[in-house]
C-alpha positions as CSV (number, residue, x, y, z in Angstrom):
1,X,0.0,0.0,0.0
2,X,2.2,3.3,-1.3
3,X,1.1,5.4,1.6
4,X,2.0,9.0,0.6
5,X,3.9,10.6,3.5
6,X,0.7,13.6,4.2
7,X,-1.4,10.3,5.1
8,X,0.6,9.1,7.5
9,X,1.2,12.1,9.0
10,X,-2.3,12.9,9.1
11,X,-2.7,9.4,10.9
12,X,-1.0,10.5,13.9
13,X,-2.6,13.6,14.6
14,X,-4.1,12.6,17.8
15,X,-3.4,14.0,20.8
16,X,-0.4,12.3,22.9
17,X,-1.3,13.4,26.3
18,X,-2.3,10.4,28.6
19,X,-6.2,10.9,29.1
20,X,-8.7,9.2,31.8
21,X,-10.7,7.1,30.3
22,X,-12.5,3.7,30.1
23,X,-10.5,0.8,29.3
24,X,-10.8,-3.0,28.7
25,X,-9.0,-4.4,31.9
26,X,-9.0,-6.2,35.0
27,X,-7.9,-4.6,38.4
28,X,-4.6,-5.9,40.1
29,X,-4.4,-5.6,44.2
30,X,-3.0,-3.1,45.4
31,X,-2.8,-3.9,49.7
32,X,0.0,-4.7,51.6
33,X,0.9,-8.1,50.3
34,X,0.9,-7.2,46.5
35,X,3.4,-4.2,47.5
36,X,5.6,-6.4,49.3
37,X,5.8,-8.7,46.2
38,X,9.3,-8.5,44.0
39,X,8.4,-5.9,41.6
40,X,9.3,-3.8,38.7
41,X,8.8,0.0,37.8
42,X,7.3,1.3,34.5
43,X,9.1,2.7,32.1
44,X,10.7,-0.9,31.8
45,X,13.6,0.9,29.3
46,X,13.6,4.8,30.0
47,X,15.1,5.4,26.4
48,X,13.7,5.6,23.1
49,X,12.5,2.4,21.8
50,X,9.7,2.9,19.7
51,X,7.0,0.4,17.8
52,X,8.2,-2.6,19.8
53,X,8.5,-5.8,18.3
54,X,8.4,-8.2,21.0
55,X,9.2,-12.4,21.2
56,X,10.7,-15.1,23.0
57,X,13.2,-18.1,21.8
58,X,13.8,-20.5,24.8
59,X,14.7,-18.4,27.8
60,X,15.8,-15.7,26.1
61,X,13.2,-12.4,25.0
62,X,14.0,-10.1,22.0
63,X,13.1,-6.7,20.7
64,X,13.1,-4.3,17.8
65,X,12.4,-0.9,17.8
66,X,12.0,1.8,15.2
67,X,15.3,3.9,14.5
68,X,14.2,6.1,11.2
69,X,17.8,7.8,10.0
70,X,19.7,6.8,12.5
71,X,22.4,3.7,11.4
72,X,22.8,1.5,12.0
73,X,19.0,0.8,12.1
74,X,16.6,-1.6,13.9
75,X,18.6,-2.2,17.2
76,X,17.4,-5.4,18.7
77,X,17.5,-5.9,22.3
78,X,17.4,-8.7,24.3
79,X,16.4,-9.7,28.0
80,X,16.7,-13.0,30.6
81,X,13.2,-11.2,32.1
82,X,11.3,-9.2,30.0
83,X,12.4,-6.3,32.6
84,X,16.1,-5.9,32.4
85,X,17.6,-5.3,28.5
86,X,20.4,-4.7,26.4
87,X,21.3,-4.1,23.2
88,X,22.5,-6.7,21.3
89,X,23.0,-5.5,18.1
90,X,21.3,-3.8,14.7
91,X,19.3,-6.1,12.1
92,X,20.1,-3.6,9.2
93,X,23.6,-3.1,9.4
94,X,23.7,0.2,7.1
95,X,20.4,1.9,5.7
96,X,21.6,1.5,2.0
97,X,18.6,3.0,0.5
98,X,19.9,5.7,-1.3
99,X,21.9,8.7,-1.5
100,X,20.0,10.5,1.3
101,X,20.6,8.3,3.7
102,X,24.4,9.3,3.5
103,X,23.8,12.9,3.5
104,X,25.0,12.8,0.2
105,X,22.4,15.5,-1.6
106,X,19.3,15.1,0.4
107,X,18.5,13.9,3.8
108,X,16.5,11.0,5.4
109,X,15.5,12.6,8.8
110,X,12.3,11.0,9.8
111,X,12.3,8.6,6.7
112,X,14.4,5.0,7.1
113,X,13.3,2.2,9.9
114,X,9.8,2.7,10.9
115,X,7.4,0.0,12.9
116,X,9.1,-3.4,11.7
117,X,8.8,-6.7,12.7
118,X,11.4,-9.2,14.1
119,X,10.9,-13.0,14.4
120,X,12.3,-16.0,14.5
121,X,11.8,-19.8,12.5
122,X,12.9,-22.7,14.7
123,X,13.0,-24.8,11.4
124,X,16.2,-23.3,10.5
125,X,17.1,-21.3,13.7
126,X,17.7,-18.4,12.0
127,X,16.5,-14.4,13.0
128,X,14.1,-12.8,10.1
129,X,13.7,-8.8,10.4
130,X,11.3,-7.2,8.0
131,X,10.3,-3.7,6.8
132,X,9.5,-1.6,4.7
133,X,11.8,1.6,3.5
134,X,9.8,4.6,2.1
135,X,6.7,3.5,0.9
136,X,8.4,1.8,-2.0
137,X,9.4,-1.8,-1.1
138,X,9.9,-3.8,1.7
139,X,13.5,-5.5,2.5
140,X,13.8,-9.2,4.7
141,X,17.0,-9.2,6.7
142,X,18.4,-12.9,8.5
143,X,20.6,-13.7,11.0
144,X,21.6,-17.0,12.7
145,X,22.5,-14.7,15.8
146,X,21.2,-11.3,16.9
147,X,24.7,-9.6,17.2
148,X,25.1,-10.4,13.5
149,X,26.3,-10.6,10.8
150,X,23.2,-9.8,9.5
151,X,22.4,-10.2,5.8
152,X,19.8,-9.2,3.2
153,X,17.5,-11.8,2.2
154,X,15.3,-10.1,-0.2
155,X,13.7,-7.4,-1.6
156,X,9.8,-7.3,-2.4
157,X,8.3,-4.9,-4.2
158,X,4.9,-4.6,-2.3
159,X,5.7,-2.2,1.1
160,X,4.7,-3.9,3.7
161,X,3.5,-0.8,6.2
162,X,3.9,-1.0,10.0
163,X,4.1,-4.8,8.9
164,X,4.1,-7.8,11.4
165,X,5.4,-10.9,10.9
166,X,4.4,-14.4,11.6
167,X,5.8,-17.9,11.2
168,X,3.2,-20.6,11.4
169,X,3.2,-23.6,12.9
170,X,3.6,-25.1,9.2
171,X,6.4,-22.9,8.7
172,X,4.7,-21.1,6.2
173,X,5.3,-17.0,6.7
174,X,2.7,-14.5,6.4
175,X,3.1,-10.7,6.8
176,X,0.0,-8.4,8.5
177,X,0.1,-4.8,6.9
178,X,-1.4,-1.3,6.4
179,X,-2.9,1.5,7.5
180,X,-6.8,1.1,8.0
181,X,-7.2,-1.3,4.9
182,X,-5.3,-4.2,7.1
183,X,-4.3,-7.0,4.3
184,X,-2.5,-10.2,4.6
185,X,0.4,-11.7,2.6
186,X,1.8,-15.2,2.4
187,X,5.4,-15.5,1.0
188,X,7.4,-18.3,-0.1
189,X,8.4,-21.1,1.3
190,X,12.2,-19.6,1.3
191,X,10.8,-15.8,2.6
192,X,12.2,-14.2,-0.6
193,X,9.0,-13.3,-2.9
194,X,4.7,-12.8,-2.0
195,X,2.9,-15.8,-3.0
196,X,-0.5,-13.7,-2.5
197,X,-1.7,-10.6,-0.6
198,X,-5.1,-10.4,0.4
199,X,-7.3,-7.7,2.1
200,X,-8.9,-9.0,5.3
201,X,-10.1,-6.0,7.5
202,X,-11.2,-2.5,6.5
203,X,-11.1,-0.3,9.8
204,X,-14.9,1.4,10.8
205,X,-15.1,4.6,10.8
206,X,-15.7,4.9,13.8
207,X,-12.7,3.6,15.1
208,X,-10.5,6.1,12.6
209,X,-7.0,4.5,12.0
210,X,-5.8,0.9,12.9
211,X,-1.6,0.3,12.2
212,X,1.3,-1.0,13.3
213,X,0.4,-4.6,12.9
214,X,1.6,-7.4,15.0
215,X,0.9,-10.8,13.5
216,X,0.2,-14.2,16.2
217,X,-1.2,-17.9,16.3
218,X,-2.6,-18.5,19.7
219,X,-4.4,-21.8,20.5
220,X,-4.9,-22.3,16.9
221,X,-6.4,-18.5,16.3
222,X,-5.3,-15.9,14.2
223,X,-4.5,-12.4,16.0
224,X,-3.8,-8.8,14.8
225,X,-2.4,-7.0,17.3
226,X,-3.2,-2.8,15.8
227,X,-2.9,0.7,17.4
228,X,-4.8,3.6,17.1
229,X,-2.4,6.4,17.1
230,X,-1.4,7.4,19.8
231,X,-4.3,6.7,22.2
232,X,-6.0,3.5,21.6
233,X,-4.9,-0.8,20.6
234,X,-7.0,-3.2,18.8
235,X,-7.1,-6.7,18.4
236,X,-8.8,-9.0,15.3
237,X,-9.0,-12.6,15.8
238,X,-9.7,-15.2,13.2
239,X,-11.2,-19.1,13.9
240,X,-10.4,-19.2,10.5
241,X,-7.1,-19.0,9.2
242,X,-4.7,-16.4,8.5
243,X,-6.8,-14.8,5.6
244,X,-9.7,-14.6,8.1
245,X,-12.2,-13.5,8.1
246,X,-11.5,-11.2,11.3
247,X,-13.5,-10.1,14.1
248,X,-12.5,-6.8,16.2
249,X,-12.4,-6.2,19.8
250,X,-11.0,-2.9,21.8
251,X,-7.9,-3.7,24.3
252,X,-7.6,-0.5,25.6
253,X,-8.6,3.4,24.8
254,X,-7.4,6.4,26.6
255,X,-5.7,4.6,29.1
256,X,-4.0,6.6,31.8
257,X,0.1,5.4,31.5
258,X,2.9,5.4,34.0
259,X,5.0,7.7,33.4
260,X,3.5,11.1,34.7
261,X,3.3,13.8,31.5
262,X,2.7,11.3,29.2
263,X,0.9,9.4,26.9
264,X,-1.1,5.9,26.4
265,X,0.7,3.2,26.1
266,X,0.1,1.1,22.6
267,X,1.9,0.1,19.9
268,X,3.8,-2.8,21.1
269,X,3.2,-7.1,21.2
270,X,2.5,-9.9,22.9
271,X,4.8,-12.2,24.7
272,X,4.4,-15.7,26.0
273,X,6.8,-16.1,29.2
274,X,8.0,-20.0,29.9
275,X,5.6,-20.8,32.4
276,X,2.6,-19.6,30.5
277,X,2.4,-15.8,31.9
278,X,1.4,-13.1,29.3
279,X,2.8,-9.5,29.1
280,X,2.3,-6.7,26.8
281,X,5.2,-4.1,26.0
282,X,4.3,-0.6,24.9
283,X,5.4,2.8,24.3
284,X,4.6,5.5,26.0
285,X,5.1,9.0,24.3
286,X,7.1,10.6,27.0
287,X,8.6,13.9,24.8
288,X,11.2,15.4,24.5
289,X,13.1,12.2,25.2
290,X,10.8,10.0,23.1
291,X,9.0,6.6,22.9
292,X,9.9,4.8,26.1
293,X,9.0,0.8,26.7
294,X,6.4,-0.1,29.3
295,X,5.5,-3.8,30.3
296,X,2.0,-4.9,31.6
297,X,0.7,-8.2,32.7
298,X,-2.1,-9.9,30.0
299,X,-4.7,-12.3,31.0
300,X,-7.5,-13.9,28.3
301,X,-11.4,-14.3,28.6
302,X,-12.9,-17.9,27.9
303,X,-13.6,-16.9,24.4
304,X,-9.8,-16.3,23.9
305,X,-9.5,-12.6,24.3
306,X,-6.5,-10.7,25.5
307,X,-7.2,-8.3,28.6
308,X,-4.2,-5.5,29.9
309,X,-4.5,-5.9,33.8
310,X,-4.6,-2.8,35.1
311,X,-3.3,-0.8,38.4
312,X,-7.1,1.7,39.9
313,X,-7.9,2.1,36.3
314,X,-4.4,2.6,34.8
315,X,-1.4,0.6,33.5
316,X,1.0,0.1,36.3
317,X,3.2,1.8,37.7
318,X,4.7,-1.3,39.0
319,X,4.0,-4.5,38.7
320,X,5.0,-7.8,40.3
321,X,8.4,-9.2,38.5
322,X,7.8,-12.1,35.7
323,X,8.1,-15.4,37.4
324,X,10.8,-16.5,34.7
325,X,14.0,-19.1,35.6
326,X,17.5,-17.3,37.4
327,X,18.8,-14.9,34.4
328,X,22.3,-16.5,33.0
329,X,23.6,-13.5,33.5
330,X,23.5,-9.8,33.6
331,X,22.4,-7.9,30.9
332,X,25.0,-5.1,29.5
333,X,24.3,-1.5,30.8
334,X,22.6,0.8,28.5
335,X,24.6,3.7,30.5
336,X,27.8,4.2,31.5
337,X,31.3,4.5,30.5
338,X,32.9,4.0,27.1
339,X,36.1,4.4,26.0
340,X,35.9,3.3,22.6
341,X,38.5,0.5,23.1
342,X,38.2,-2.9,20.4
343,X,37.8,-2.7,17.0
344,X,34.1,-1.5,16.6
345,X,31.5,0.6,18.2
346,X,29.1,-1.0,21.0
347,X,25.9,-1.4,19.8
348,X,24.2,1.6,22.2
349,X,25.8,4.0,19.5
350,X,24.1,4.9,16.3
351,X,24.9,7.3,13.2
352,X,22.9,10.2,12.2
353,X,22.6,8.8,8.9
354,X,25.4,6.3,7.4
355,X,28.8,7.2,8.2
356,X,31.7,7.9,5.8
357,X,33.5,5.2,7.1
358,X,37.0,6.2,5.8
359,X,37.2,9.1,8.5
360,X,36.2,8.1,12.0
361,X,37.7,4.7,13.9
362,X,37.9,3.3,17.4
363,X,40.9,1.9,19.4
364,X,42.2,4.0,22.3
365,X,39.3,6.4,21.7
366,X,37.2,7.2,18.8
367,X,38.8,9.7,16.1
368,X,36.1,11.4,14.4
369,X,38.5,13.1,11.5
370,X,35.8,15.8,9.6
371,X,33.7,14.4,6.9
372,X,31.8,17.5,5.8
373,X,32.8,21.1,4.8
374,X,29.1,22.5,5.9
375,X,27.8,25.2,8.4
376,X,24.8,23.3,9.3
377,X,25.3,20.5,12.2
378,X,22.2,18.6,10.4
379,X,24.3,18.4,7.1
380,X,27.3,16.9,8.7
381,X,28.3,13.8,8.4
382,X,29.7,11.3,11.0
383,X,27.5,12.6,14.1
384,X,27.6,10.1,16.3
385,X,24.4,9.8,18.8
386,X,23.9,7.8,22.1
387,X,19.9,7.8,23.3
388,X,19.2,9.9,26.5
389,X,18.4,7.8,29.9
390,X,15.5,9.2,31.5
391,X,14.0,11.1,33.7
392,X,17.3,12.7,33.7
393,X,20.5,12.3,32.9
394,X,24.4,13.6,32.4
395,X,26.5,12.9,29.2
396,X,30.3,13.5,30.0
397,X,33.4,13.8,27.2
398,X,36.7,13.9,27.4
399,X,38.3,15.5,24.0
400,X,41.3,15.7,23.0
401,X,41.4,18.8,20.0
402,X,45.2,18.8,19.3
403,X,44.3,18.0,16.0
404,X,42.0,20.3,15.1
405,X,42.5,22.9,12.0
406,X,41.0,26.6,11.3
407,X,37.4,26.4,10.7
408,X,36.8,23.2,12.6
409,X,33.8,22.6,14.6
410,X,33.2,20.5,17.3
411,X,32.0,18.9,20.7
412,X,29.0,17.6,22.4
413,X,25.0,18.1,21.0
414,X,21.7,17.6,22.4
415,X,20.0,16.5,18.9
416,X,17.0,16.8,17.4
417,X,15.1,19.0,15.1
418,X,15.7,22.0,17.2
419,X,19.1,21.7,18.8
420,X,22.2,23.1,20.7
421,X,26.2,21.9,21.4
422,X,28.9,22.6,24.0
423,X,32.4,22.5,21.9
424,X,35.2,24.3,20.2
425,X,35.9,26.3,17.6
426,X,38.9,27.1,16.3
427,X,39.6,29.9,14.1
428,X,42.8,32.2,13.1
429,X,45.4,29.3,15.4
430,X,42.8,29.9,18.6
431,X,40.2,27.4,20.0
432,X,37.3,28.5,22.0
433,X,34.6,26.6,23.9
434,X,31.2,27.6,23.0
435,X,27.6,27.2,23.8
436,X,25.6,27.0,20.3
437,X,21.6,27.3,20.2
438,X,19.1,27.6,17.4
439,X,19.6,24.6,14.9
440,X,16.1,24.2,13.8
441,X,14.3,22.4,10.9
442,X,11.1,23.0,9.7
443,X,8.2,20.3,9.2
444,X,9.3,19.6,5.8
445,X,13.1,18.7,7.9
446,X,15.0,21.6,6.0
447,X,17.1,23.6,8.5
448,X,16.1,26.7,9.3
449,X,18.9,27.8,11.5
450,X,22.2,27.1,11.6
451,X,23.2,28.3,15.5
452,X,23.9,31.3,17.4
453,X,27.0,31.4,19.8
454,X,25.1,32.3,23.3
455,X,28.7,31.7,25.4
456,X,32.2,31.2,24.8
457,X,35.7,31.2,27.1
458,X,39.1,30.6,25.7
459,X,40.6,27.3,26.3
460,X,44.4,26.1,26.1
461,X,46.1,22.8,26.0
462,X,44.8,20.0,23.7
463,X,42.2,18.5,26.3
464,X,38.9,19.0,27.4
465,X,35.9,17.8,29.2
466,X,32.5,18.7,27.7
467,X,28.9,18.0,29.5
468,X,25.5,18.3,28.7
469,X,22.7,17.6,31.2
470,X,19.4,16.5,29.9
471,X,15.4,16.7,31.5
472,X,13.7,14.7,29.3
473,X,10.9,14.5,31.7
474,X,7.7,14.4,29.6
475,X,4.4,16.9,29.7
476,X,6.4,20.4,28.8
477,X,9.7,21.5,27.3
478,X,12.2,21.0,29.5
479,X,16.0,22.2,30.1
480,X,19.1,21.0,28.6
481,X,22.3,22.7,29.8
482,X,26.0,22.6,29.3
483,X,29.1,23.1,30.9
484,X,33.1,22.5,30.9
485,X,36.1,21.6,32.6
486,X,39.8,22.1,32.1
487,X,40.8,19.4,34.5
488,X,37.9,17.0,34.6
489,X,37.2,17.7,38.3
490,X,35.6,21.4,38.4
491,X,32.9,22.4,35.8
492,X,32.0,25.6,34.7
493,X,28.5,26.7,33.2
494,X,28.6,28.0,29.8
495,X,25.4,29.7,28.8
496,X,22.0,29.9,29.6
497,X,19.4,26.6,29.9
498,X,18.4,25.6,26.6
499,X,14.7,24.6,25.9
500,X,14.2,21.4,24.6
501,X,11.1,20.9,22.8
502,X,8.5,18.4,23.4
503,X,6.4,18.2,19.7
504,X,6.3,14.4,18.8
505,X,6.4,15.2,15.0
506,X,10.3,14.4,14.4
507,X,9.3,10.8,16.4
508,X,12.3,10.0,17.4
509,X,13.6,11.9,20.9
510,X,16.3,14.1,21.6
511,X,19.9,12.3,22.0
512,X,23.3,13.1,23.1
513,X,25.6,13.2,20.0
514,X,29.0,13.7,19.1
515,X,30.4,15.5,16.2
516,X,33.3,17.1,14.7
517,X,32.5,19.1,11.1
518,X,34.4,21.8,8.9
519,X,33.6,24.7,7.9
520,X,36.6,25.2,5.5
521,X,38.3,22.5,4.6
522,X,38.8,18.9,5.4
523,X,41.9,17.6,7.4
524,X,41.0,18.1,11.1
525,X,40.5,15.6,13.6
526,X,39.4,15.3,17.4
527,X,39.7,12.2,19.5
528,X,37.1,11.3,22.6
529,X,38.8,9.2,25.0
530,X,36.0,9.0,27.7
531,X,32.0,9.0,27.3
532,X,29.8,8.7,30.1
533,X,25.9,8.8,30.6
534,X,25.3,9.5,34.3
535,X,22.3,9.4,36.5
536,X,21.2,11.2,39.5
């Protein structure tokens, strides 16, 4: 379905502000003895995951989120109980999609990895990600492991929107799909082509817009998992097979969520734990930092209905911990330090577009050398961004500018589509460090500012700590500010609080991000020995 861009847009108009309302659910206790109970706090993952794709292989749980222009795309996360995560690595190594995806003439911002689906075929124990890129075509990646290598499978011409994917019991795949008009294709028996693709649902009116598909076989029935941006999720069922035909039932609408200042959770799927327990994983729109995860327990009516259990009329807060076997291990910290030692970034770190991979490298630090001759941060290449822990949190760099040249910009950004920086400039032999507000774009994603200097001291040596402290607390627009050291030990404030907007239109939420760009010619380099998200 070759969804023009205005429609979806116009698909997500709804407001994102949590809302009391009715909702399909059953109460959980709340006395003395369910608060002693083992629990867990809501946001599970207080960073931006988005459209969660959600599934278990033996004891281990798996995730995928959205990711748009960042690359690599598609991170997929993975968990011993469905509480704690990692990441474990990317299922589309490089978003290869065309020229604006490298910055190279035009620019992807808010195009690239939307909802996908991530699944997984016991018959030949390999990972399948699918999704489509730009309302063109739809691309099938396979793994054997989630950390990689990851490989393209195919290409199919039809583009599967918000797609989910399902592998039968047979082994046969199907993919759920669309925007309203919900249709079903089967592919072939080796994933690489569409056997057929069939309409089975067309969305009342009433209800508005169903997407973001999630595809199951429960108990021998067919389910549709859907969301109605951003408030509402929907569930079809089918006695029938996969083509249906599909009855509709509301899971929840207007539900208040856990995380104060923001929205209802939705968009997400289903997960079987061993023993039989079922949870549902959501976002929650929680701007200016983003989509964030939640986790809620599921139970089923007779006639084979999923029902969200609910906390006095709301999805939990907390909730008590998945009975699941003694984790193998801990997971990896999303937070904490780097210092860029091996032979490869970690897999928290993703590009603002594709990199130029010919100018940055890792191994006692990471030397960004300048890809781009450009006065506009959102032009640049090689920006290197880290997601924001929530509710708040510190991003610390050590930087070593010895190398820099004339012209050479920079340091440390809070990005998104309006954005500032902490870092240096050097010009005429001297290096500065500088507070920098007012990068904007417009809805269309074309910059409308490039930055004004708000502070600046002179710095000397070839080493410095930068830092920018992020509120990504969700309900209003909220500070970011920046500061500096000369030693690593005292910091000093460098400019006023800068404002960090809470519209949801870019999707994706702000991020800490590293870049060094020129603004007259190529040559310069900075290295960052030290990186560290902090919080309180």
């Amino acid at each position: 379905m070759d969804m023009s861009w205005s429609h979806h847009v116009l698909s997500r108009r709804r407001t994102l502000a949590a809302a009391t309302g009715l909702a399909a659910g059953a109460l959980l206790p709340t006395g003395p003895a369910f608060a002693a109970a083992a629990q867990y706090t809501n946001p599970v993952i207080w960073q931006d995951f988005a459209d969660i794709d959600v599934m278990r292989v033996g004891d281990t749980y798996y995730a995928s989120a959205s990711t748009m222009h960042y690359s690599p795309g598609a991170p997929v996360l993975r968990s011993y109980d469905l509480v704690n995560w990692e990441i474990a690595g990317h299922a589309v190594p490089a978003l290869d999609f065309g020229a604006k995806y490298d910055l190279n003439g035009a620019r992807g911002y808010v195009r690239g990895i939307w909802a996908s689906s991530l699944a997984y075929r016991p018959s030949n124990r390999t990972f399948y990600w699918l999704g489509q890129i730009d309302f063109a075509r739809t691309y099938l990646y396979t793994a054997t492991a989630v950390e990689g290598p990851w490989s393209r499978l195919t290409t199919i011409s039809t583009p599967y929107y918000d797609a989910g994917l399902l592998v039968d019991t047979d082994d046969t795949l199907y993919v759920a799909y669309g925007n309203t008009t919900i249709s079903v294709a089967q592919l072939s028996r080796d994933g690489r082509t569409q056997v057929r693709t069939q309409e089975v649902f067309r969305t009342p009116s009433s209800v508005g817009t169903l997407e973001g598909a999630r595809f199951y076989k429960i108990n021998g029935q067919y389910y549709i998992f859907l969301t109605r941006p951003a408030n509402g999720q929907y569930i079809l069922k089918s006695s029938n097979g996969p083509f249906g035909p599909y009855t509709m039932r509301q899971l929840l609408l207007d539900l208040r969520g856990p995380i104060p200042g923001g929205g209802v959770p939705h968009q997400g799927g289903l997960v079987r734990t061993q023993s039989g327990a079922w949870y549902y994983m959501a976002f929650v729109d929680a701007y200016p930092g983003g989509r964030m995860p939640a986790l809620a327990p599921v139970t089923w009516t007779a006639d084979g209905w999923p029902v969200v259990q609910l906390v006095d009329g709301a999805w939990g807060t907390t909730y008590p911990l998945p009975a699941v076997p003694t984790p193998p291990r801990q997971v990896t910290p999303m937070t904490g330090v780097d210092t860029f030692d091996g032979t490869s970034l970690k897999p928290r770190w993703e590009w603002n577009h594709n990199p130029d991979n010919t100018r940055w490298s890792v191994g006692n630090g990471l030397t960004l050398r300048t890809a781009t001759v450009t006065h506009d941060l959102y032009w640049a290449r090689n920006t290197l961004t880290h997601r924001i822990q929530g509710p708040t949190s510190t991003a610390t760099v050590q930087l070593d500018h010895s190398a820099m040249r004339d012209g050479d910009r920079a340091g440390l950004a809070l990005l998104r589509d309006s954005s500032a920086w902490i870092g240096l400039k050097r010009d005429g032999g001297a290096t500065r460090v500088v507070t920098v507000t007012g990068l904007t774009m417009d809805g269309n994603w074309n910059t409308t500012g490039t930055g004004t200097e708000v502070a600046s001291a002179p710095v000397s040596g070839g080493r410095v700590w930068l830092r920018a402290n992020a509120d990504i607390r969700p309900g209003a627009p909220r500070p970011g500010t920046f500061s500096y050291s000369t030693d690593g030990i005292t910091f000093t404030r460098l400019g006023p609080a800068f404002s960090m907007g809470n519209d949801w239109r870019f999707f994706m939420g702000y991020r800490f991000a590293l870049f060094n760009h020129a603004t007259q010619a190529l040559g310069g380099a900075v290295r960052v020995t030290r990186f560290e998200v902090s919080t309180p």
